[in-house]
N, C-alpha and C positions, 0 to 999 in steps of 0.2 A: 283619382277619386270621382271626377266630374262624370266619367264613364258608367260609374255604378249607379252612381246620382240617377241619370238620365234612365240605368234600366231598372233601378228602382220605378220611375214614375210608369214607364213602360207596363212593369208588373200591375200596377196600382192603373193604371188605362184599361188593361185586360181583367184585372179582375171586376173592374165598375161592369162587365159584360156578364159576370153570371148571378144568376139569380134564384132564391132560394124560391121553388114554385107555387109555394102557399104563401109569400110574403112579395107584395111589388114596388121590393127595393133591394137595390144590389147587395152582395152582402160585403161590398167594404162600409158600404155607408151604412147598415147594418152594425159593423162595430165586431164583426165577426172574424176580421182578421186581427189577431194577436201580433203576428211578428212574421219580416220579409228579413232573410238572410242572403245575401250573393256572397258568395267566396272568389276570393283570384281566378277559379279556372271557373268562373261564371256558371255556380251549378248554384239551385236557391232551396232553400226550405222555408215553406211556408210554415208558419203555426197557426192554427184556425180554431174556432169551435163553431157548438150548431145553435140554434135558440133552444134547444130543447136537446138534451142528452138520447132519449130515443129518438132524435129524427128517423121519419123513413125512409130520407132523400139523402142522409149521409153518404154515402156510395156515390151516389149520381155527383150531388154537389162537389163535393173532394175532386172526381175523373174529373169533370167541369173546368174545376181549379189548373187542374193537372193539363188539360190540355190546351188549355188558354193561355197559360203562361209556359209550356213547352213551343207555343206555335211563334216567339218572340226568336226572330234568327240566331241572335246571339247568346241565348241560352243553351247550356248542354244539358243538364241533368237538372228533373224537377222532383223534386217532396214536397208530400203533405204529411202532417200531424193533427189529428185532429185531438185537441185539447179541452180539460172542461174547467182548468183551474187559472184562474178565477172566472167563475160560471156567468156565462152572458146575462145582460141585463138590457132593459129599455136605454137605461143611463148612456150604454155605452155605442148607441146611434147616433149619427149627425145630426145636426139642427134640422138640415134637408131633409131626410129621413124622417124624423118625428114630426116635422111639419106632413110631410107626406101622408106616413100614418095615421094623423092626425091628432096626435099627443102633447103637440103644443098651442 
């Protein structure tokens, strides 16, 4: 289990790299990812959403996603889901982030 552990944080190292390009903060710390899954044969599904239902950078951001956490050696197989339920919120940023933003 300490294996997955480890690429869990991996995942969560590589996603702090992509960034939503009208916003300048990652989007884990954003609050935009919902849920990291690894399975036995180390394949992951992300669940994500965007700040905004029409983003126009969904596309981009998702590949982003997808190839950040495919470029992780011991990963074989990546997904994305992009998700709106339950629909992002400021609430759901890091303290970092909203200090960032300036919301705090």
């Amino acid at each position: 289990m300490n294996e997955f552990l480890s690429m869990e944080e991996n995942i969560i190292r590589m996603l702090k790299t992509v960034f939503d390009p009208e916003i300048p903060v990652n989007i884990y710390d954003l609050g935009l990812i919902y849920k990291i899954d690894v399975d036995d044969d180390k394949n992951v599904v992300v669940d994500m959403t965007l700040t905004a239902p029409g983003c126009p950078m969904a596309d981009f951001i998702a590949e982003d996603v997808k190839q950040k956490v495919q470029s992780i050696d011991t990963i074989n197989e990546v997904t994305i889901n992009i998700v709106f339920d339950p629909p992002w919120d400021k609430s759901m940023m890091s303290e970092e982030a909203q200090l960032e933003l300036g919301y705090l």
